[in-house]
FIZAVO-458701 format. One line per field, with one value per residue (C-alpha): residue number from 1; x, y, z. Coordinates in steps of 0.001 Angstrom, whole numbers, plus 500000, padded with zeros to 6 digits. Example, Ala and Ser with C-alpha at 12.3 -4.5 7.8 and 13.67 -1.06 7.14 Angstrom:
BEGIN
num <- c(1, 2) .
u <- c(512300, 513670) .
v <- c(495500, 498940) .
w <- c(507800, 507140) .
This chain:
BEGIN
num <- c(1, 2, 3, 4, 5, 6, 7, 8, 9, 10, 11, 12, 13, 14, 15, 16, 17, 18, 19, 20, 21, 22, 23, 24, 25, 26, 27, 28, 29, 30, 31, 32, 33, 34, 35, 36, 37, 38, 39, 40, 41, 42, 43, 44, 45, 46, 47, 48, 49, 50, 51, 52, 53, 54, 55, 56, 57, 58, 59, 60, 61, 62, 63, 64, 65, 66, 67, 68, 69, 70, 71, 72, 73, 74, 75, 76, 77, 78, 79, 80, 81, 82, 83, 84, 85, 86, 87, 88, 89, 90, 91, 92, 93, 94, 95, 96, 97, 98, 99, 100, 101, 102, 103, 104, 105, 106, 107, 108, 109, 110, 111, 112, 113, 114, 115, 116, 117, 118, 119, 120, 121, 122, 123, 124, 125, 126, 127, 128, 129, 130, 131, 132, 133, 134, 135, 136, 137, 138, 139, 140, 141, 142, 143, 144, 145, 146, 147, 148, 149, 150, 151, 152, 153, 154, 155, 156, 157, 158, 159, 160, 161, 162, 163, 164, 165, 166, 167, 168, 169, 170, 171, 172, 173, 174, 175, 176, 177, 178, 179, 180, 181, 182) .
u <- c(158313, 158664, 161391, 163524, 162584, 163396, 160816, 161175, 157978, 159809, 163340, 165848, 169355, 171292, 174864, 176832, 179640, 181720, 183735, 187014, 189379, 188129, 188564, 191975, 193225, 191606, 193343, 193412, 192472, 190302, 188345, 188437, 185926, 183853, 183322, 182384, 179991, 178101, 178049, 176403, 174103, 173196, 172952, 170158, 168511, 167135, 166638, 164183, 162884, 164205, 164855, 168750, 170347, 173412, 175542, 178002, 179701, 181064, 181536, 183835, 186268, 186003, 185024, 182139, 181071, 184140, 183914, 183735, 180384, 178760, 179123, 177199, 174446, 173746, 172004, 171563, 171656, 173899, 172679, 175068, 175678, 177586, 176243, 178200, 174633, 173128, 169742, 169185, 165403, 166330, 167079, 164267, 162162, 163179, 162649, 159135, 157510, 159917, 161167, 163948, 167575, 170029, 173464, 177034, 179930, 182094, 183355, 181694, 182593, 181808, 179371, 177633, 177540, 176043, 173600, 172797, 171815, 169765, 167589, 167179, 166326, 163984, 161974, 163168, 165362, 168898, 170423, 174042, 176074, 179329, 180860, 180343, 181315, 184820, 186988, 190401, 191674, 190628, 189883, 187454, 185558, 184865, 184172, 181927, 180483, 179800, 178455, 176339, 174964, 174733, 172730, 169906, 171265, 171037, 174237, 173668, 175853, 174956, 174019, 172253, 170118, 169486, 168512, 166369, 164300, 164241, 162652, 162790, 164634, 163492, 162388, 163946, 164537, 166947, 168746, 169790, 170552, 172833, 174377, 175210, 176690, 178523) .
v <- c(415731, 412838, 410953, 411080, 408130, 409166, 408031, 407782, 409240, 412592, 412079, 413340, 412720, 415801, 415260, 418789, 419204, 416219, 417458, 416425, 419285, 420006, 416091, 416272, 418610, 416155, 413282, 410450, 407586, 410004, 411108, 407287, 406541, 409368, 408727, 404734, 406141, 408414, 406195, 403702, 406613, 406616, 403501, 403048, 406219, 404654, 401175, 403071, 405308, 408517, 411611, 412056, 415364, 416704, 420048, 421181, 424239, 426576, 423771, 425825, 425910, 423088, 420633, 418342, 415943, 412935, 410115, 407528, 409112, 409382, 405674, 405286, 407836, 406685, 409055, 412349, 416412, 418097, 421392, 424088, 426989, 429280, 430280, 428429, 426665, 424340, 424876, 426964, 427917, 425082, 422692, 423640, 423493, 419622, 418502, 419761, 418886, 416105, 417983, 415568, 415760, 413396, 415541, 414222, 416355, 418936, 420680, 420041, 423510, 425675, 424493, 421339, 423552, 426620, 423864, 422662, 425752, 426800, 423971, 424422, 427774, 426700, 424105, 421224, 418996, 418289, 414955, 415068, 411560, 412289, 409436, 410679, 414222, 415500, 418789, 419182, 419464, 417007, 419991, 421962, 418724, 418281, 421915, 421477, 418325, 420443, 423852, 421599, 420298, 423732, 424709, 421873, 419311, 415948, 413799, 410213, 407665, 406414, 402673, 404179, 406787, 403833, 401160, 404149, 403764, 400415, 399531, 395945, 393067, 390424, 392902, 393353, 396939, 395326, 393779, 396086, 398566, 395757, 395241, 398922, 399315, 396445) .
w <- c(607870, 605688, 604936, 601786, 599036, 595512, 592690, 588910, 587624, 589728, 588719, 586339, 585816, 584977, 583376, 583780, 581219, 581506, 578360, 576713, 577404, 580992, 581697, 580374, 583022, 585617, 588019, 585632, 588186, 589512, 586351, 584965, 588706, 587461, 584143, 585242, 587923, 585815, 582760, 585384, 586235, 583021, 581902, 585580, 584517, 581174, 582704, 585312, 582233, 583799, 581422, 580487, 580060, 579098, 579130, 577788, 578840, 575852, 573508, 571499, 574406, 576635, 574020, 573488, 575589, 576977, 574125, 576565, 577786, 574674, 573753, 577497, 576463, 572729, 571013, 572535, 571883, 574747, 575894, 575302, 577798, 578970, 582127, 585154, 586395, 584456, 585887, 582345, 581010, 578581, 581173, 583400, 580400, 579405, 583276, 583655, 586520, 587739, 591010, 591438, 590221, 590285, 589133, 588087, 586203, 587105, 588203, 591612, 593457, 590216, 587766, 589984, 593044, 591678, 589475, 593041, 594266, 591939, 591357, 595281, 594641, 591633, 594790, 593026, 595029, 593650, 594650, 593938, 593155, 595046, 593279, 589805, 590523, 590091, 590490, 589442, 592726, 596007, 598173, 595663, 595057, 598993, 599909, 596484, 598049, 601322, 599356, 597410, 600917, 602158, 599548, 600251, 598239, 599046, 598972, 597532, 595459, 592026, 593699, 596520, 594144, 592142, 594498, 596396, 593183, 592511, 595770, 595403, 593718, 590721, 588157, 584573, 585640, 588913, 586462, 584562, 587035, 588809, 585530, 585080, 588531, 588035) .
């Protein structure tokens, strides 16, 4: 069997409703890490020219998506849902062929886990960042972390997802990944 490498032309980066009122009932140190990682996720993602999207689940509810994120993802249309997965007919649609997920949000034992599995299910391969995913409590986000796992996801970082794809130093793309991971 091969071994794991992630590649651009394949990947996707898959934010999963990192929105105002669900962040509000999260660990504030906690949720500040989160939002740095995956706006650093972000910010690699269009350096290596990878697709970026967004949901949001029941905007009416939870809110839109965390200000501090949207001054990270610029200009951008959030997919709305209300299904728990985000691995929606819209979503799918918008990924296309790439087979390769990279997923932050929350929360990671609900809406990232069940995302997870179905992209699985779907025979693309989800990658979760465990340092840009978050749960309200410590001990959902870990047994998230390990359903996620379970489920056939792979378990990266934002840096190591990154640097996977990168593949090599000196190019403008390194330096702006370094500078978003910074």
């Amino acid at each position: 069997m091969p071994s794991f490498r992630l590649k651009p032309e394949q990947a996707a980066l898959l934010v999963v409703d990192i929105q105002e009122r669900l962040c509000a009932a999260m660990d504030r140190d906690a949720l500040d890490r989160m939002l740095a990682r995956t706006g650093a996720a972000v910010e690699g993602a269009r350096a290596l020219g990878l697709p970026v999207i967004v949901t949001e689940q029941y905007p009416q509810g939870l809110g839109r998506t965390h200000s501090l994120l949207k001054l990270r993802l610029g200009e951008f249309k959030p997919l709305e849902k209300i299904e728990f997965s985000a691995a929606t007919p819209d979503v799918l649609a918008v990924l296309g062929d790439r087979k390769q997920v990279l997923i932050t949000g929350m929360e990671t034992h609900i809406c990232v886990f069940q995302t997870a599995r179905d992209l699985a299910d779907s025979g693309r391969e989800p990658c979760l960042l465990a340092d840009a995913v978050l749960s309200r409590a410590e001990e959902d986000r870990r047994v998230g972390l390990e359903l996620c796992r379970d489920a056939g996801a792979r378990i990266l970082t934002v840096e190591s997802a990154l640097f996977d794809m990168l593949g090599r130093a000196g190019t403008p793309e390194f330096k702006k990944v370094s500078a978003a991971v910074r």
